[in-house]
C-alpha positions as CSV (number, residue, x, y, z in Angstrom):
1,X,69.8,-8.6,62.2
2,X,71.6,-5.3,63.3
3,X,74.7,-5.4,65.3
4,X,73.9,-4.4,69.1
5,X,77.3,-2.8,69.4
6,X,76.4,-0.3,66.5
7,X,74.6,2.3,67.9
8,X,74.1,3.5,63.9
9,X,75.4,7.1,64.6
10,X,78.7,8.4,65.8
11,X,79.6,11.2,68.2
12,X,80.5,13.8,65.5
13,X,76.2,13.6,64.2
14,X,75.1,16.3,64.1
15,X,71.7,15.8,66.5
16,X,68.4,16.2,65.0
17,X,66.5,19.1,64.5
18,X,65.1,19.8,68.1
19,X,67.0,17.8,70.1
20,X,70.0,19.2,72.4
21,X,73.2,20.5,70.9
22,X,76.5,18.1,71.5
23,X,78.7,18.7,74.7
24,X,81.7,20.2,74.2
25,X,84.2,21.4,77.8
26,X,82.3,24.5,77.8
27,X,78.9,22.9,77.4
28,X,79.8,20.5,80.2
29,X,81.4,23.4,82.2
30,X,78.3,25.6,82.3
31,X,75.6,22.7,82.8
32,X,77.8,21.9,86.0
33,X,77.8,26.0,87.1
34,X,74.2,26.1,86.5
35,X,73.7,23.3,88.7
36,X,76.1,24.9,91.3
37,X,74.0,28.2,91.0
38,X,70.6,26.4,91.4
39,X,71.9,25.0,94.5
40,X,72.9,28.4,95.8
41,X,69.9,30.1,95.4
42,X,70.9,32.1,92.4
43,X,68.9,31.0,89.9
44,X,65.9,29.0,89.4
45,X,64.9,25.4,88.4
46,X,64.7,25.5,84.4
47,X,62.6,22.4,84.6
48,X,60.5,24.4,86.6
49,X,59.6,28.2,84.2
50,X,58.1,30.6,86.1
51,X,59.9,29.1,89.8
52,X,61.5,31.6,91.9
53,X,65.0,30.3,93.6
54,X,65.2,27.7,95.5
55,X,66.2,27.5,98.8
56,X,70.5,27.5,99.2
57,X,71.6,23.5,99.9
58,X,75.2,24.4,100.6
59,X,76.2,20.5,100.9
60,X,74.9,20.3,97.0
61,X,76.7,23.4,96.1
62,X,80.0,22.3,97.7
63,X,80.2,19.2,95.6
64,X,79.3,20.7,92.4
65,X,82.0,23.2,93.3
66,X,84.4,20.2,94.0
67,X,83.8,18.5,90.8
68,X,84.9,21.5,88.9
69,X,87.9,21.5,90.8
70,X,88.3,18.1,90.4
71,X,87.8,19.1,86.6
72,X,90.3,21.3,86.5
73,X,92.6,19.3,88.3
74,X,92.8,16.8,85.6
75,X,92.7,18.8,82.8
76,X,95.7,20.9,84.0
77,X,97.8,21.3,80.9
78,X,95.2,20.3,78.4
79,X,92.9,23.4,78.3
80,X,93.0,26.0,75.8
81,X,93.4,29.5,77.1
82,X,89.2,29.7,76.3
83,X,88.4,26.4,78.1
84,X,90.8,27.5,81.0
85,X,89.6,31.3,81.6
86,X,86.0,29.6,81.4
87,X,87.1,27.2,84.4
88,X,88.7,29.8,86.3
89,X,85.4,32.3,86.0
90,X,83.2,29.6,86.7
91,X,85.0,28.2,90.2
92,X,85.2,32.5,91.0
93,X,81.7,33.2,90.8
94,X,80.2,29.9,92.5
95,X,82.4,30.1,95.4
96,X,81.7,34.0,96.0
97,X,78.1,32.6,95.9
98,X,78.7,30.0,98.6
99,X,80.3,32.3,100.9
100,X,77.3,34.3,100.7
101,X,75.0,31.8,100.6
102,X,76.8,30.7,103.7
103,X,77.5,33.6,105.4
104,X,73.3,34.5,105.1
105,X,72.6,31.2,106.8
């Protein structure tokens, strides 16, 4: 019988041929500013290929925007100049997009 608590990989697997790569910061950093983007109208669904923008939700792209704060926040001190600049560019760019996202509504 195999133990339930082994999951019979470990985080540094490489994953299969295929499948998604591993998240690293700047992974995780740029699947959150694509979300924020999305939600400002400044880039499309890629679920959806082919799909034009969607419509701005401001409310969506404010909370993606504050989770990368809230990111940055608490990594404070433990970023690498890389991971930081990364951060920095990221929170830049989506919040000139919200104030024209907003300031077109």
């Amino acid at each position: 019988m195999s133990d339930p608590k082994d999951p019979g990989f470990t985080v540094s697997d490489p994953p299969p041929a295929g499948e998604l790569p591993q998240i690293d910061f700047a992974t995780f950093v740029l699947s959150l500013a694509a979300s924020g983007m999305m939600h400002l109208g400044m880039a499309p669904d890629p679920t959806q290929p082919g799909s034009e923008p969607a419509e701005p939700s401001l409310p969506l792209a404010q909370q993606t925007i504050d989770t990368l704060v809230m990111l940055q926040t608490k990594t404070q001190g433990n970023l690498d100049e890389e991971e930081r600049k990364l951060l920095e560019s990221v929170l830049y760019e989506l919040r000139m997009g919200f104030v024209r996202a907003r300031d077109a509504s």
